[in-house]
Each structure stands twice: as C-alpha cells, then as structure tokens.
C-alpha positions in Angstrom: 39.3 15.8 24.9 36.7 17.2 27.4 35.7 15.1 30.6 33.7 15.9 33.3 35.7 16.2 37.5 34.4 13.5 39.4 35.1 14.7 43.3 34.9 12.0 46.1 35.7 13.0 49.6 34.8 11.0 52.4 31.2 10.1 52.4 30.1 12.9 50.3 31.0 13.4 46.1 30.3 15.8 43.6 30.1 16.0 39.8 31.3 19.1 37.7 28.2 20.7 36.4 30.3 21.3 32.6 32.8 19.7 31.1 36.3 20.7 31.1 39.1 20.2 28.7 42.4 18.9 29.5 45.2 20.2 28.0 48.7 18.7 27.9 52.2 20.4 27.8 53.5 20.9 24.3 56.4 19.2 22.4 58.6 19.3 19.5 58.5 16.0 17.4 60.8 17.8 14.8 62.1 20.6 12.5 63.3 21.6 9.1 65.3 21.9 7.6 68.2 21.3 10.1 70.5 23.8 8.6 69.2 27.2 7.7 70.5 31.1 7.3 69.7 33.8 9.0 65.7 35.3 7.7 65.3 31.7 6.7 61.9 29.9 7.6 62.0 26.9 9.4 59.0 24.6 10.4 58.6 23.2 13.3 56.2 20.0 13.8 55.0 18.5 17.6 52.1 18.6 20.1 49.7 20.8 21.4 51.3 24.0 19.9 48.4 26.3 19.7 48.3 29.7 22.0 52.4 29.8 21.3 53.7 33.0 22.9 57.4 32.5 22.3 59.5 30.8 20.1 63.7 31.2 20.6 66.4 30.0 18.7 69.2 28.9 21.5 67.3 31.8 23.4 67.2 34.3 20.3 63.4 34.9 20.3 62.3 34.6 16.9 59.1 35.8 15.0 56.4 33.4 14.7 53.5 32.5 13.2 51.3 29.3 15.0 50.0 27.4 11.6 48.1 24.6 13.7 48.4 23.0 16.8 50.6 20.7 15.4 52.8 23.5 12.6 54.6 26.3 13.9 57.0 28.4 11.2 59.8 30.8 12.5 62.4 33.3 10.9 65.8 32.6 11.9 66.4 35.9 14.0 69.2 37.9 12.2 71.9 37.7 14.7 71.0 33.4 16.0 73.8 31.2 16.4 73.1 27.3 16.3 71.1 25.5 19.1 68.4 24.4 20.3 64.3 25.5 19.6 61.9 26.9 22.4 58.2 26.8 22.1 56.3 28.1 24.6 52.2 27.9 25.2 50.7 28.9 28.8 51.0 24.8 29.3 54.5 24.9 29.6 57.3 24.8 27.2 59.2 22.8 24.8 63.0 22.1 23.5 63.8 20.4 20.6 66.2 17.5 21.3 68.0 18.0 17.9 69.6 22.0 17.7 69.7 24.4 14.5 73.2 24.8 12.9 73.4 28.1 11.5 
C-alpha cells in the first residue's frame, strides 16, 4: 500500500512529492508441522515476512529460506530443543504463540 505524507503545521502544509509505502511489523499466523526432528523442514505462514534476516528456534538460529512474504521454511538446527519461532525483518520481529516440540 503506497500513500502519499500529508504535512499540516500551523498555517502552512506540504504534500510529499512521491509516494511512500508503509510497511507493517511481521507476524506468525502459524507453523508446521508442530512436532519435527532435528534437519527437518518446517513452514512457517504469517505477515509481512519478506527481507527476513533471522529465524531461531527457542533462540537456535536456524537456516532459512524466505518463500513469499507470507511462506518462510527453516531446518530445525541440529542441536534445538522445543520452543518458540523468531522471525525477524528490519520492521521488527515475530514469536510464534504456539512453540516447536522437538
């Protein structure tokens, strides 16, 4: 969604001369499957997941690949114990409410 910054101050406004995109904070809607080995592949679907630079496994950063902004895939590192997933994009971060039993 692009929209364009309206400035009012006073008696005076400005307009942005482009239009700018607004970008929200990612989230984790869910993941599967919910029970999964160590090298196993496990999916992760949410929000606004594209430009992922980390993904952990109850702080184990795992290998990623970023499928769509919605699709993320992860190997279960080799040495995770169950808990909780992390993504994180340069809009924040997110945790998944439900954790990983390994």
């Amino acid at each position: 969604m692009t929209k364009q910054l309206s400035i009012v101050l006073a008696l005076a406004a400005a307009l942005s001369p482009a239009a700018f995109a607004a970008t929200a904070k990612p989230s984790i809607t869910t993941f599967a499957p919910m029970k999964a080995k160590s090298g196993a592949t496990v999916t992760i679907t949410g929000k606004n997941l594209t430009g992922a630079s980390k993904v952990e496994v109850d702080g184990m950063t795992a290998t990623f690949k970023v499928v769509s902004a919605t699709k993320i895939t992860l190997k279960v590192p080799a040495k995770a114990k169950s808990g909780k997933l992390m993504v994180v994009t340069k809009r924040g971060s997110a945790t998944s409410s439900a954790s990983l039993s390994i």
